[in-house]
Rosetta silent file (secondary structure, phi, psi, omega in degrees, C-alpha in Angstrom):
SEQUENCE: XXXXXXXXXXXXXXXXXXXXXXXXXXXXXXXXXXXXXXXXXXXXXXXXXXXXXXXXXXXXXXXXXXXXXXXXXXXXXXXXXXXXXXXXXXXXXXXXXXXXXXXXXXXXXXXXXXXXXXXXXXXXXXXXXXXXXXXXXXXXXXXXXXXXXXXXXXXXXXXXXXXXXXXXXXXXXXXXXXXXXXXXXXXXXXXXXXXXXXXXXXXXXXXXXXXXXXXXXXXXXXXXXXXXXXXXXXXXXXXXXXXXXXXXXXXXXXXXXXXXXXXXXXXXXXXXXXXXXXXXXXXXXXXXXXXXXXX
SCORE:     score description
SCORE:     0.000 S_00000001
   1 L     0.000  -47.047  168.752    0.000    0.000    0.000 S_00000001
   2 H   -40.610  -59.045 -148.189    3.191    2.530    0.835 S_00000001
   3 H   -70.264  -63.648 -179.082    4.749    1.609   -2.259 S_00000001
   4 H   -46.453  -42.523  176.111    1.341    2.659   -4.185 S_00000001
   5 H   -35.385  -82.287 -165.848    1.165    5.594   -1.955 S_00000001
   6 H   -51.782  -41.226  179.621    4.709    6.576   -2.679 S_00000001
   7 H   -75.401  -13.510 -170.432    4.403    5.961   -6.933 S_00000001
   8 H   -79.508  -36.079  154.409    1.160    8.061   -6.943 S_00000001
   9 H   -51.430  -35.983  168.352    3.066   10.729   -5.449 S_00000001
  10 H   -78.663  -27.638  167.775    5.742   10.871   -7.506 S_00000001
  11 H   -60.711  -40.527  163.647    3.239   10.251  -10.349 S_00000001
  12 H   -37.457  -71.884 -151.689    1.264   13.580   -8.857 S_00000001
  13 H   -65.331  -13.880 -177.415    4.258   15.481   -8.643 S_00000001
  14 H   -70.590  -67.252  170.023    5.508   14.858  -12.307 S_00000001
  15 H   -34.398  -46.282  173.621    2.303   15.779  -13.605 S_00000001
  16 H   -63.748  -78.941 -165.424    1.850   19.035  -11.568 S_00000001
  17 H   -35.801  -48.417  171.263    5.227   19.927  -12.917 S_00000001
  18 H   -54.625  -28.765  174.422    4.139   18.780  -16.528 S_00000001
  19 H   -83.366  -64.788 -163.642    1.280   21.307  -16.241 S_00000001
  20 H   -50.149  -82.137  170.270    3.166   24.168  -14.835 S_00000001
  21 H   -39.435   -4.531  147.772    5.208   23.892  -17.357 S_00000001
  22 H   -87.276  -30.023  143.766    2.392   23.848  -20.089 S_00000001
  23 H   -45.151  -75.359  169.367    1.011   26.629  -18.551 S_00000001
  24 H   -40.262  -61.953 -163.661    4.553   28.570  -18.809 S_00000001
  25 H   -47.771  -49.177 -161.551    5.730   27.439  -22.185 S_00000001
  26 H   -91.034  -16.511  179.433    2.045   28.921  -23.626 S_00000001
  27 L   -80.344  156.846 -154.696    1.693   31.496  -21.410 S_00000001
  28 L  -116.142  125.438  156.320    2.588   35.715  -22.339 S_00000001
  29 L   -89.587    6.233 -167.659    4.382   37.974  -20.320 S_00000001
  30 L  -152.913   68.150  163.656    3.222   41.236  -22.781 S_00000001
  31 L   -54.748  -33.371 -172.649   -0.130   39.321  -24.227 S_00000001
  32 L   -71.055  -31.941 -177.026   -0.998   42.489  -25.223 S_00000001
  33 L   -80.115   89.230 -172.071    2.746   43.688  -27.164 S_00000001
  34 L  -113.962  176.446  165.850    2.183   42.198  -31.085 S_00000001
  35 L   -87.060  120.754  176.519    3.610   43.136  -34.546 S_00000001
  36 L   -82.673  107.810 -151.064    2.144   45.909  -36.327 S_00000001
  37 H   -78.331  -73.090 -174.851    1.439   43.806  -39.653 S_00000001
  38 H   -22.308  -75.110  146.696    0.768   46.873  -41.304 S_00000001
  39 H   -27.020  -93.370 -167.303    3.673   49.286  -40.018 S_00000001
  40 H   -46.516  -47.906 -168.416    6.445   46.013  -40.886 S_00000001
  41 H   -39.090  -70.911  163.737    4.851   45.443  -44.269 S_00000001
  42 H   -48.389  -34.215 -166.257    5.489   49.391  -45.349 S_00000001
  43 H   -79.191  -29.326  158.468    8.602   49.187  -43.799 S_00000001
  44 H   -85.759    1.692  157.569    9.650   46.456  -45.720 S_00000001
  45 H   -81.868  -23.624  156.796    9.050   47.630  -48.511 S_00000001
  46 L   -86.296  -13.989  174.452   10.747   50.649  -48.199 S_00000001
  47 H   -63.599  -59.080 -159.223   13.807   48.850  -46.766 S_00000001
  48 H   -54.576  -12.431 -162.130   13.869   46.808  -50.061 S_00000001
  49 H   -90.833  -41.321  157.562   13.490   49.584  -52.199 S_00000001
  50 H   -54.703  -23.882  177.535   16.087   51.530  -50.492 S_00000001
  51 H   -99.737  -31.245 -166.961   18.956   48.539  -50.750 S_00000001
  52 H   -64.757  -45.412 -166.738   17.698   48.190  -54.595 S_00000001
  53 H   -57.830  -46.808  178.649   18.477   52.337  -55.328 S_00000001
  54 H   -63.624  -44.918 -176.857   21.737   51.682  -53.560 S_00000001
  55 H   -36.542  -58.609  161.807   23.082   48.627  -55.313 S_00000001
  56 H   -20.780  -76.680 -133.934   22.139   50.608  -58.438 S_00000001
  57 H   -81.208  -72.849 -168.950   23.667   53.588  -57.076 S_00000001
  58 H   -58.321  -25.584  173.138   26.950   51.653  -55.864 S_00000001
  59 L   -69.091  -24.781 -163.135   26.888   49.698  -59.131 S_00000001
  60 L  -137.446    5.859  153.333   27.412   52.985  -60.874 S_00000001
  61 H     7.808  -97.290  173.436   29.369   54.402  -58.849 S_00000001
  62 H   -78.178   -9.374  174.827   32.683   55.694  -60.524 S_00000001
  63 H  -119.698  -10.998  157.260   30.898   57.324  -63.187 S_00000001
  64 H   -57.315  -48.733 -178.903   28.595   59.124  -60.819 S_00000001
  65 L   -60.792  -33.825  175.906   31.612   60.252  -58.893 S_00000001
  66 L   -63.566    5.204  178.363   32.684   61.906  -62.553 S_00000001
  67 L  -129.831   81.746 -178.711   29.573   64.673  -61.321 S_00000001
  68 E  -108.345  125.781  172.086   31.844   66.717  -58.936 S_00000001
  69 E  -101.979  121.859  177.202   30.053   70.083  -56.936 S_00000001
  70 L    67.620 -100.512  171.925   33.183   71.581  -55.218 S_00000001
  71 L  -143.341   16.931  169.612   35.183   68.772  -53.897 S_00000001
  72 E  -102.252  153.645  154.230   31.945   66.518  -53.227 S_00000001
  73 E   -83.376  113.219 -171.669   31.533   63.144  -55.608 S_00000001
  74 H   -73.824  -39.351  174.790   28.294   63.143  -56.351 S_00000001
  75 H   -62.190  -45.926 -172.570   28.018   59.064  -56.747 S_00000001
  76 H   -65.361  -42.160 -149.556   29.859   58.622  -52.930 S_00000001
  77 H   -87.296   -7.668  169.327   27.575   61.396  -51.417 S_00000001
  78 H   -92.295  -19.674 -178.213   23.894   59.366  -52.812 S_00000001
  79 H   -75.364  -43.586  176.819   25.597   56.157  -51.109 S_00000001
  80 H   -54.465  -44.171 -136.570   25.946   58.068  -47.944 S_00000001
  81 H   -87.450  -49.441  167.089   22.467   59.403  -47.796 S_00000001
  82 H   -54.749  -53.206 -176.809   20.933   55.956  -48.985 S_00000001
  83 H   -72.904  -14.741  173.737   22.645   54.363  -46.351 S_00000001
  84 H   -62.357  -75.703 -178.240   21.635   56.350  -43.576 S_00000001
  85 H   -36.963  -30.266 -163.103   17.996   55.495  -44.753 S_00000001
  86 H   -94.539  -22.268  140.202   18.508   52.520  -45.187 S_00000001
  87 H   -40.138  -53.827 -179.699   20.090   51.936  -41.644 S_00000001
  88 H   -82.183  -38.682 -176.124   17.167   53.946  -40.157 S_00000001
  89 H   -79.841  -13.663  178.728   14.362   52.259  -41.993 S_00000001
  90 H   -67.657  -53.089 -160.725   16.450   48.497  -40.772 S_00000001
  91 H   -57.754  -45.617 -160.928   16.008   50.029  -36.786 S_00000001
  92 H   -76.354    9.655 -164.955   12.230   50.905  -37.331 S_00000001
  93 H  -118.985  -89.061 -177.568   11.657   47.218  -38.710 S_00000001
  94 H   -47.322    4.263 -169.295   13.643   45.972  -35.790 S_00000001
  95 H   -86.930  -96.544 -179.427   11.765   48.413  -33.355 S_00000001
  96 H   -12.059  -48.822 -168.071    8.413   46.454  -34.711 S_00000001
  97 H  -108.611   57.247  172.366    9.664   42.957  -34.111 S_00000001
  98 H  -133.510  -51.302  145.771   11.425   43.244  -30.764 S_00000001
  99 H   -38.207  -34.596  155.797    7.491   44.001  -29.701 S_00000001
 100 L   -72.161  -22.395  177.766    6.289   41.061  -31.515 S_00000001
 101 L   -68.418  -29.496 -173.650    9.118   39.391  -29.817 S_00000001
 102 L  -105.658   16.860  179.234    7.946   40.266  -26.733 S_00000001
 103 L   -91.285   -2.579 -162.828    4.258   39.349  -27.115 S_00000001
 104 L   -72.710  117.487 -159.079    5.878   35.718  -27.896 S_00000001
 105 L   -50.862  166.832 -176.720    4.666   32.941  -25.120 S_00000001
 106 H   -74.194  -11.868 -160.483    7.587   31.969  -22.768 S_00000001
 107 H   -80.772  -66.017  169.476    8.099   28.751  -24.679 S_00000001
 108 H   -12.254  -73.897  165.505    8.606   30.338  -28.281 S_00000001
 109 H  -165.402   99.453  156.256   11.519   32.338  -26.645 S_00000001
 110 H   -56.061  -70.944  170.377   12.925   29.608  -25.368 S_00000001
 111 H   -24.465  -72.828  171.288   13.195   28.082  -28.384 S_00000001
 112 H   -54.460 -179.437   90.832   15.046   31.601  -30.046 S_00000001
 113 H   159.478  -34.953  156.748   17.192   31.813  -27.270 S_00000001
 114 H   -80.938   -9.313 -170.989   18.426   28.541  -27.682 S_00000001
 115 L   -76.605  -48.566  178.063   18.797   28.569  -30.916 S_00000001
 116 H   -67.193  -52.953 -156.190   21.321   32.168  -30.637 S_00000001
 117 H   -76.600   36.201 -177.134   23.278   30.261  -28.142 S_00000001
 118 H  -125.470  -57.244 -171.766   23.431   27.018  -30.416 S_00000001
 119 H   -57.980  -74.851 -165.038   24.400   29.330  -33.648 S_00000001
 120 H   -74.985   15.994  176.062   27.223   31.211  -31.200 S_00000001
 121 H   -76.708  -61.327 -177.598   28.251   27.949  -29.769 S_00000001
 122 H   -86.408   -0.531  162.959   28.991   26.710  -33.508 S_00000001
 123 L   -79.043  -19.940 -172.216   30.476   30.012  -34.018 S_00000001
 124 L  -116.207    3.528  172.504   32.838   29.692  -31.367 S_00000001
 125 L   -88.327  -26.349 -155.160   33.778   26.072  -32.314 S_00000001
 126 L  -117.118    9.153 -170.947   34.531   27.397  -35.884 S_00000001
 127 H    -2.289  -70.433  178.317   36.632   30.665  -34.889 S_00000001
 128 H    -1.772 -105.692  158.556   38.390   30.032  -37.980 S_00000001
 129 H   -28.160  -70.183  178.479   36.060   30.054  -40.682 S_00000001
 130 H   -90.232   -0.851  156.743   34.336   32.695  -39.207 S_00000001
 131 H   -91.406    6.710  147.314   36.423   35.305  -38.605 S_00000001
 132 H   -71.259  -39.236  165.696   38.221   34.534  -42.220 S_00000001
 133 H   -69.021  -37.272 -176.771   34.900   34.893  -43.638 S_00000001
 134 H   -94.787  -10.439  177.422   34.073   38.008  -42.259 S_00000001
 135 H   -82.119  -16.093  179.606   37.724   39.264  -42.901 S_00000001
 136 H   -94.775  -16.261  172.523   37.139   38.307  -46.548 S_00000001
 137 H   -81.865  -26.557  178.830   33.845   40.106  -46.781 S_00000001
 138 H   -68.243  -36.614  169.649   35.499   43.475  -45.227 S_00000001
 139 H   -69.112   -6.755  174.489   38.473   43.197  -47.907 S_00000001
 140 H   -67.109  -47.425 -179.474   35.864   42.886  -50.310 S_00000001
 141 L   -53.251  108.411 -177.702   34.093   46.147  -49.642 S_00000001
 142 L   -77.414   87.284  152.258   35.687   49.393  -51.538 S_00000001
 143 H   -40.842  -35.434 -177.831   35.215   51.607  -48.651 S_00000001
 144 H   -62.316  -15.376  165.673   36.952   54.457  -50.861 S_00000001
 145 H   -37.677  -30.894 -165.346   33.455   54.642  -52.697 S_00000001
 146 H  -102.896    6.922 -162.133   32.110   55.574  -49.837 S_00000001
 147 L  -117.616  113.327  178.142   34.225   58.568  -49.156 S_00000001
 148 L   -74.303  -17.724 -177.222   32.740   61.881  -50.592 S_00000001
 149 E   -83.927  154.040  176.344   35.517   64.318  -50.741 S_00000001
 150 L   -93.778  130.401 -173.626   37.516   64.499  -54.069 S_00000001
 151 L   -72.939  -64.125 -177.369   41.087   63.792  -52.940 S_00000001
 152 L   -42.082   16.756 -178.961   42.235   65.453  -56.213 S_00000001
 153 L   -67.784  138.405 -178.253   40.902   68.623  -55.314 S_00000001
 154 L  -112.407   61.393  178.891   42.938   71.607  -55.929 S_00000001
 155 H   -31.420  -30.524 -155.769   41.211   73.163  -52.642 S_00000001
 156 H   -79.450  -33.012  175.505   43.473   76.750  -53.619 S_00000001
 157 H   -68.128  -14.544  162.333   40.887   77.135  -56.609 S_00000001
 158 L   -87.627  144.279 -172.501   37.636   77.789  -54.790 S_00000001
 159 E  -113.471  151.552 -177.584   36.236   80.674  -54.696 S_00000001
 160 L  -115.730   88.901  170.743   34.939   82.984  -51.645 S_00000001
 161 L    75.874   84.000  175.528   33.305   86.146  -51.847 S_00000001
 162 L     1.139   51.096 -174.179   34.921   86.191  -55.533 S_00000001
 163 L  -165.510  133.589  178.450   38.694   85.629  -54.111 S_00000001
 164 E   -75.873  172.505 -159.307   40.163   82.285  -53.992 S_00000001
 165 L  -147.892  128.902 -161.640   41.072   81.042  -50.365 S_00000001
 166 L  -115.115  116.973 -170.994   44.284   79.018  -50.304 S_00000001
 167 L   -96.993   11.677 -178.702   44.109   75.541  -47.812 S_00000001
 168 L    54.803   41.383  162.199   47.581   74.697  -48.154 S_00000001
 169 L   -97.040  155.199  176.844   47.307   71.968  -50.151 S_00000001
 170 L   -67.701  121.948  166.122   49.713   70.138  -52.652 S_00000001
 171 L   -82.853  116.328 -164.724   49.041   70.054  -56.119 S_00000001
 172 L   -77.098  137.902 -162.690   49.655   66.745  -58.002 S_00000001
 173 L  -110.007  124.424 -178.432   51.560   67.787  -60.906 S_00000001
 174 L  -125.683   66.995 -171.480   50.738   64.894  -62.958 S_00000001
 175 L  -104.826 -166.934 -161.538   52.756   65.504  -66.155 S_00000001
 176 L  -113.947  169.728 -177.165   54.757   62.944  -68.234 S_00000001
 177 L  -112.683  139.141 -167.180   58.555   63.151  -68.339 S_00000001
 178 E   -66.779  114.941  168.195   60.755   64.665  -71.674 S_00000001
 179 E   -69.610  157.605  151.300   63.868   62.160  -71.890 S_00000001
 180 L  -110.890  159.810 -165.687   66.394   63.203  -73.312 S_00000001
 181 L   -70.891  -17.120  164.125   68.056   61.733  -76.332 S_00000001
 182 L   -87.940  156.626 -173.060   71.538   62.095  -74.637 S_00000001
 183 L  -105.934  100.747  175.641   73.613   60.623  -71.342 S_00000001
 184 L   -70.162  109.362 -174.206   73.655   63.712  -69.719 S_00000001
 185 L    -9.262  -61.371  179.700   77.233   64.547  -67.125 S_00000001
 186 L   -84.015   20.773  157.315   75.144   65.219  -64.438 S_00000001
 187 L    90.429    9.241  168.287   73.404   62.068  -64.235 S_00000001
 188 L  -100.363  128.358  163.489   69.743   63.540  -65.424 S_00000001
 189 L   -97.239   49.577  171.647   67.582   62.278  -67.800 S_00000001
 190 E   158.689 -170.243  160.957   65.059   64.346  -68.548 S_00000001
 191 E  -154.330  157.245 -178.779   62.804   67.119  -67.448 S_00000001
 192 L  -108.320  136.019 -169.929   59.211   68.294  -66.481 S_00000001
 193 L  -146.427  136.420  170.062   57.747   71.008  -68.421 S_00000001
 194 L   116.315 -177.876 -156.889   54.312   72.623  -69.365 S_00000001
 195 E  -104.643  124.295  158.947   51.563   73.476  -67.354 S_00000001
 196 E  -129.780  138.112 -157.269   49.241   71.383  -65.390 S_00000001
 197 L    26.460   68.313 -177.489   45.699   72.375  -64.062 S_00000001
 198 L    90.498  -43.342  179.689   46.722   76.087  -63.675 S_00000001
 199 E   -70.483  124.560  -84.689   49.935   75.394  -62.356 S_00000001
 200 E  -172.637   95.213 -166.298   52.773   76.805  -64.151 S_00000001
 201 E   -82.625  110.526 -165.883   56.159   74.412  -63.818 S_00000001
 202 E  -117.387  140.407  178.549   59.313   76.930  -63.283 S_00000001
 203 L    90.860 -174.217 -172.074   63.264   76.230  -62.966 S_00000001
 204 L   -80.677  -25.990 -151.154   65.163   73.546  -64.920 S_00000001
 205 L     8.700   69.801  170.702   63.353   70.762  -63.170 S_00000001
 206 E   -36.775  130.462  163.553   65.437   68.384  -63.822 S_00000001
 207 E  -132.784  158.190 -178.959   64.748   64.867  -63.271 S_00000001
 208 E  -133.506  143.220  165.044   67.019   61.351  -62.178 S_00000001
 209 E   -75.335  167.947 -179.028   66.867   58.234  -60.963 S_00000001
 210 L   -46.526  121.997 -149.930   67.000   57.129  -57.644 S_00000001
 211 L  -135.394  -33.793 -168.887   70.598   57.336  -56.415 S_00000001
 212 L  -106.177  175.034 -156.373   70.525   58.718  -52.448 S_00000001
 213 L   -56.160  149.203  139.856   69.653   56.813  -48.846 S_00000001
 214 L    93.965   -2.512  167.883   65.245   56.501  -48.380 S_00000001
 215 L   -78.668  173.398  127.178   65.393   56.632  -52.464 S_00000001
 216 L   -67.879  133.315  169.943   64.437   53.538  -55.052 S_00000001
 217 L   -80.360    2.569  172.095   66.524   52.719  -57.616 S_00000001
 218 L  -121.458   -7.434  120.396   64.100   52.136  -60.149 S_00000001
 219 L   -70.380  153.707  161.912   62.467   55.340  -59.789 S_00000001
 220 E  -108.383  171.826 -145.110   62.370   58.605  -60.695 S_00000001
 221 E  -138.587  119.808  143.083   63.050   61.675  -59.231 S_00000001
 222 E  -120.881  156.171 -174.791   62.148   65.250  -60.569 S_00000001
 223 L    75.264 -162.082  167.752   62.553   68.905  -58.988 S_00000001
 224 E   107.741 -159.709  169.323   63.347   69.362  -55.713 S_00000001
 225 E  -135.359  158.916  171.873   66.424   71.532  -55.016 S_00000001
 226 E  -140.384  179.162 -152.428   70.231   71.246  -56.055 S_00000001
 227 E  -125.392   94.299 -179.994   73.427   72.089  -55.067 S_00000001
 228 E  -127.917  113.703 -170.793   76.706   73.080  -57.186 S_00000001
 229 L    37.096   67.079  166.985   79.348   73.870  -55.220 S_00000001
 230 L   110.876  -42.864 -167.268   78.046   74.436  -52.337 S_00000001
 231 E  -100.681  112.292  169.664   75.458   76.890  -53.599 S_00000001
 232 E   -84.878  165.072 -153.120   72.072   75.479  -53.261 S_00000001
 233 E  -172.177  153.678 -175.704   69.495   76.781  -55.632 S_00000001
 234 E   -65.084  113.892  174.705   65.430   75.490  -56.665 S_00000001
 235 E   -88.238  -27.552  152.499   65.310   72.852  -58.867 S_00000001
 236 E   177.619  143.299  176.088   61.512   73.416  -59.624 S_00000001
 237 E  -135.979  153.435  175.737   58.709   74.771  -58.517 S_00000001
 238 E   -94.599  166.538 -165.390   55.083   75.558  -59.568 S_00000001
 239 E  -149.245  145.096 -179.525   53.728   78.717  -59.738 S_00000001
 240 E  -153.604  143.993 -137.860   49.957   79.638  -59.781 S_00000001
 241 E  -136.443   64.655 -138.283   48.353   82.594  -60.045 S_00000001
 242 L   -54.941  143.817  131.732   44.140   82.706  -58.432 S_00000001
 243 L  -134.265  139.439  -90.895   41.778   84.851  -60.224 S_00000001
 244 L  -135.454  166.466 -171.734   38.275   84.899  -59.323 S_00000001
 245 L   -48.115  -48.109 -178.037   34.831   84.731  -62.142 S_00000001
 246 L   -70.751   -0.115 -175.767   34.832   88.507  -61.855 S_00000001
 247 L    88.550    6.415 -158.976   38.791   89.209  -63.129 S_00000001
 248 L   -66.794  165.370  164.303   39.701   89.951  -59.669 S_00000001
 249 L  -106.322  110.919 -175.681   43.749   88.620  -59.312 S_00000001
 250 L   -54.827 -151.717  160.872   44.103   86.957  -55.981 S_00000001
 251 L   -66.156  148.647  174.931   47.070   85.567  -54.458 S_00000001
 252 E  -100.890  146.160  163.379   50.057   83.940  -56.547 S_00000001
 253 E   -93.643  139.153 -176.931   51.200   80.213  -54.936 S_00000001
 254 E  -139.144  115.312  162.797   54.706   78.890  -55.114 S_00000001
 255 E  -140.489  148.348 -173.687   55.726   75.397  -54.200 S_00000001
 256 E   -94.907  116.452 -173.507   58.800   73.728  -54.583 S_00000001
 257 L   -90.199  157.159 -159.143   57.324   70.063  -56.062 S_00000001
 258 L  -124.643   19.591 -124.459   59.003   67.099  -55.525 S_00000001
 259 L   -88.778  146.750  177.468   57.618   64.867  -58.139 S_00000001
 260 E  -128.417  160.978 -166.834   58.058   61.020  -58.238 S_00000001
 261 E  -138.342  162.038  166.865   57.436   58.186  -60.868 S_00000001
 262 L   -84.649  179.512 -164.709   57.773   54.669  -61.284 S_00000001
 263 L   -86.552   -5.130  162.693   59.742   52.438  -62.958 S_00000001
 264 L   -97.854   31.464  158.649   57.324   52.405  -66.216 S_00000001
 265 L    58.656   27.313  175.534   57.622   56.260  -65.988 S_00000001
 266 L   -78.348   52.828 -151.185   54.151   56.398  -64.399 S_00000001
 267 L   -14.349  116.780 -172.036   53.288   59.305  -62.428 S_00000001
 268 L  -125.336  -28.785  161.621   53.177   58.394  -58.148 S_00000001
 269 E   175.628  153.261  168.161   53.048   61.309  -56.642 S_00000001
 270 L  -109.221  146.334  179.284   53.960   65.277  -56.069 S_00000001
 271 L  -119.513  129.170  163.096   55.416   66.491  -52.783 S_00000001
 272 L  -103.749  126.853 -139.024   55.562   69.688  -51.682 S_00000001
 273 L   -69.414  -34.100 -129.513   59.108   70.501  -50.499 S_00000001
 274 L   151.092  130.509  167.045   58.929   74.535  -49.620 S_00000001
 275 L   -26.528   52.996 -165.958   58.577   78.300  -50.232 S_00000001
 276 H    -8.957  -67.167  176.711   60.659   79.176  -53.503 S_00000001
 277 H   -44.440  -46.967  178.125   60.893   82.554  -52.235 S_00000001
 278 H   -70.355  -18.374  172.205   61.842   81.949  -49.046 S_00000001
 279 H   -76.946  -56.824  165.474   64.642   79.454  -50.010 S_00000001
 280 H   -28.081  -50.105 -164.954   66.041   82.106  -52.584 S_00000001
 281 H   -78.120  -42.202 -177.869   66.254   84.735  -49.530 S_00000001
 282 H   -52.491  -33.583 -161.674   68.098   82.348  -47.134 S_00000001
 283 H   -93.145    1.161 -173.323   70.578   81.450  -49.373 S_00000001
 284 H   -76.252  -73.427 -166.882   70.699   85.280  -50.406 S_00000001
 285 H   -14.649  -80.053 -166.646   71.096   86.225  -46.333 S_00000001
 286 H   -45.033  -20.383  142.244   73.594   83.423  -46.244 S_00000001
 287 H   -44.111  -50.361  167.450   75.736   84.522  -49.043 S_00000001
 288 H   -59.785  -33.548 -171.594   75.875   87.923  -47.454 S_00000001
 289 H   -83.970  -18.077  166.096   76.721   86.746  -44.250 S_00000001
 290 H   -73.796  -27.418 -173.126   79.797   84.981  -45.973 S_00000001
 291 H   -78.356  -34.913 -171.481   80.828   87.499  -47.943 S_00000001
 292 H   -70.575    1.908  165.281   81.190   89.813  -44.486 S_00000001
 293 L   -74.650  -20.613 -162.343   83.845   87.123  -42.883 S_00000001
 294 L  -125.049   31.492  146.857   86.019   87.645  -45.759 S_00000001
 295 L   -92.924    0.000    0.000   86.170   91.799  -45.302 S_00000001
């Protein structure tokens, strides 16, 4: 009779537990907190519509970016704008179902919730994989696309209140270089000459290959400054000169360029070195002050 006693109890107590827990799994702590069918519907339709303009948009890119106002890229600066919508229109969609989430019975999520930790479980088994995979989707991504300013801006050339406003930027002199048909004494072959966007190339500018320490040897080297005996001097500089829609003439600009090339004679970049003017007058000073030690 104990023994009967004793299984009906335990048989009791399973069962009350077996209910309580049918009672929990379907029962809602927010019965009332659902998904606005309506609301997500629009929303998803404007998300989709909004990832289609960008792809488009991103797809097209580089020739959009050829439609520059000022130094903004017209193609980079519709990617920005789209993505902000498209970011903000994600959150109001996730706004919507993190209320439907929470009108969800305790059992339901259970279920999710076991599910995330099952997914980061095999995520954390798989390190590997998945942080190679997500390192190969970031190298995929041309972030410069996404960057609105035109690097190639000659920032010195905008105009303010019909006077140009100078930001102290470099100008890439991106010209090609004249060889010469001769092995020239001093070890140069060639020079840069002509004009490029405004800028007005001055001096011998001379150019050579790489020869001194922090150089390449299979580049070249134009401008800059040189030295003959002793007496340094400009080896080239640009010279530019703003004037504004209205004829006013603005400031003139002088930099001493620096320009470097590759070994297929390929343009890599201009550096700017220095003040023309201001290099002339030192070495003027400094001339003077040598000539008075030897009065």
């Amino acid at each position: 009779m104990e023994e009967n006693q004793t299984k009906e109890k335990i048989k009791h107590f399973f069962l009350r537990k077996w209910n309580d827990f049918c009672e929990w799994f379907i029962d809602k702590e927010h019965p009332h907190s659902r998904l606005n069918k309506n609301v997500f519907f629009h929303d998803l339709l404007k998300l989709i519509g909004l990832i289609l303009v960008f792809l488009i948009v991103y797809s097209n890119v580089d020739k959009l970016n050829q439609i520059i106002l000022i130094f903004i890229k017209i193609g980079s600066l519709l990617q920005l704008i789209l993505l902000f919508f498209i970011l903000r229109k994600a959150w109001h969609l996730i706004k919507n179902l993190k209320y439907s989430f929470r009108g969800l019975n305790h059992g339901i999520k259970a279920i999710i919730s076991i599910a995330i930790v099952l997914l980061l479980l095999f995520a954390f088994l798989n390190q590997d994989k998945v942080v190679n995979s997500v390192i190969e989707s970031y190298e995929k991504v041309e972030f410069q696309k996404f960057n609105p300013i035109n690097a190639d801006i000659n920032f010195s050339a905008i105009n303010l209140k019909g006077l140009s406003k100078n930001l102290n930027t470099c100008p890439q002199i991106d010209v090609p270089i004249n060889f010469y048909n001769y092995n020239s004494f001093d070890g140069t072959v060639g020079n840069i000459r002509g004009t490029y966007d405004g800028w007005s190339i001055k001096g011998q500018a001379t150019c050579r290959k790489g020869t001194k320490e922090g150089e390449n040897l299979n580049k070249y080297y134009c401008g800059g400054y040189t030295s003959i005996l002793g007496i340094g001097s400009v080896n080239a500089y640009v010279e530019k000169t703003i004037i504004s829609k209205e004829g006013d003439i603005g400031k003139t600009y002088k930099y001493v360029i620096w320009n470097t090339y590759d070994e297929n004679k390929n343009f890599i970049e201009t550096k700017c070195i220095g003040d023309p003017d201001e290099f002339d007058k030192k070495q003027a000073e400094a001339f003077y002050n040598e000539m008075l030690k030897w009065r």
